[in-house]
C-alpha angles and dihedrals in degrees: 000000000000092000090056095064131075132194125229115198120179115200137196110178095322094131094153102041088052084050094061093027092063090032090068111034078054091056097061103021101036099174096026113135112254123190104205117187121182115219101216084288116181108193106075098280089120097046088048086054097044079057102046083048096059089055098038116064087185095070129097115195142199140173133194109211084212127047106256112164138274080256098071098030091055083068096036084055104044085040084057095048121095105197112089098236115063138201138190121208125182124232102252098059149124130194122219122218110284092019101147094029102070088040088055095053090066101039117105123153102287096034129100117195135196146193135249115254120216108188138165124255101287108102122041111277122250138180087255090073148025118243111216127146126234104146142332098218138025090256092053097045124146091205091158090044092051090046092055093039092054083047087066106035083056087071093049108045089031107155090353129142146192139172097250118140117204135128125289094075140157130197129150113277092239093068084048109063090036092072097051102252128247108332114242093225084086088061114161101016158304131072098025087118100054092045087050097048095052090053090050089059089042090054091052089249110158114241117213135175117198102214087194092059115084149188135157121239130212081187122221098005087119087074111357145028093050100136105038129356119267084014114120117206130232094255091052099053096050086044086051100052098048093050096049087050093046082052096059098044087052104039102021092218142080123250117274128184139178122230087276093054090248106144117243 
C-alpha cells in the first residue's frame, strides 16, 4: 500500500531540516509521492526545491509568495496529493526504517494513525513518545545512532499500539476532507491539531499510535525556535495568543490531554 500514500511537508526557512527530512524519507521510500510547500522562505529552501524537483519526478511542489501558516499549507498540500491515503510530516523531521509500513498495518477508512516521536530533552516527557537524545540541531544529528536505535525498538514495540494523538499521522484523504480539514481559524498556528483531533473524536474516528513506527523530532523548528533553542520568536507569540484565544471562542474550554496526549 506504500505506493497509495502520499506525504505533505510544509516548510519556512528550514533549508537544512528539509534537507535531511527529504534525505531520509528518500532513503526508504525512493519513488514515494511528496508534496513540498514552501512557506515564503528566504534563505534558499525554495531554490533548493526548485532543484530536488527537477531531479525527482515524484515531487509536487508549491510556494506561497507570502508567509501563511503550516495550517493552511497542510490542505493546500493533501488537496494537491493524488494517492488516496495521505500523510503530513514536519519539517524537522526525520523517518526511521519501516516507517510507513507499520502505520499502514493499522489504517482502515475512519481511522487516523500516527507515529511514534523520539525527541531530545527539550519538551516535558510523556508516555506518547521516547526521549532519547540524537541531536539538538540538524548540524549535530546521529543520524547512524537513531537508525540502529529504531532498529531495536522495532523488536520491542513490534504490533503494539496506544491512544496517543500526536503529528505524523496518516489517514485516507477521504476522511480527511469529510471532516472539513484544519480550520483555518488556527492560521497561522498553532493549535490547528488539537482542534482537529478533538473533531475527529467528535466525529467517531478511531485513533490509533503505532508504537513500532518511528521519527525523530527537532520539535517546533518548522515555526519557532529558529534562532536559539527554547527561544520563541516575535511572530510566534502574536500568532499564539490569537489561536488560544480562537480556541477558546470556538471550544469554550481550554485543552486537556491524558499522559498519552489524547484530548479529554
Amino acid at each position: 500500500m506504500v505506493n497509495k500514500v502520499t506525504l505533505v511537508i510544509p516548510t519556512y526557512n528550514n533549508l537544512q531540516h528539509i534537507k535531511n527530512a527529504y534525505t531520509s524519507i528518500r532513503k526508504w521510500y525512493p519513488t514515494l509521492e511528496l508534496v513540498l510547500l514552501d512557506d515564503g522562505s528566504n534563505d534558499g529552501t525554495y531554490e533548493w526545491l526548485l532543484e530536488t524537483k527537477s531531479n525527482d519526478e515524484n515531487v509536487i511542489l508549491y510556494r506561497s509568495e507570502e508567509r501563511v501558516g503550516h495550517t493552511i499549507l497542510y490542505d493546500l498540500g493533501i488537496e494537491m496529493a493524488t494517492n488516496e491515503i495521505i500523510g503530513i510530516i514536519h519539517a524537522d523531521m526525520i523517518l526511521g526504517k519501516n516507517y510507513l509500513e507499520n502505520l499502514l498495518k493499522h489504517l482502515d477508512k475512519g481511522k487516523v494513525v500516527c507515529a511514534t516521536r523520539i525527541e531530545p530533552p527539550l519538551h516535558p516527557p510523556g508516555r506518547e513518545k521516547i526521549i532519547q537524545n540524537f541531536g539538538l540541531d540538524f548540524d549535530d544529528l546521529n543520524i547512524p545512532a537513531f537508525e540502529e536505535f529504531v532498529i531495536s525498538a522495532q523488536s520491542e514495540y513490534e504490533n503494539q499500539t496506544s491512544r496517543g494523538m500526536f503529528a505524523p499521522w496518516i489517514l485516507y484523504k477521504e476522511d480527511f476532507q469529510k471532516i472539513g480539514g484544519h480550520d483555518p481559524l488556527f492560521a497561522p498556528f498553532p493549535y490547528e491539531d488539537s482542534d482537529i483531533f478533538q473533531r475527529w473524536i467528535l466525529a467517531g474516528y478511531e485513533l490509533i499510535q503505532s508504537r513500532d513506527s518511528f521519527v525523530y523530532h527537532l520539535t517546533c523548528r518548522g515555526h519557532r525556535w529558529n534562532e536559539q533553542i527554547q527561544k520563541d520568536d516575535d511572530y510566534y507569540k502574536v500568532a499564539e495568543q490569537r489561536a488560544a484565544k480562537n480556541y477558546m471562542r470556538k471550544w469554550g474550554t481550554w485543552i486537556e490531554n491524558d499522559s498519552y496526549n489524547i484530548q479529554s
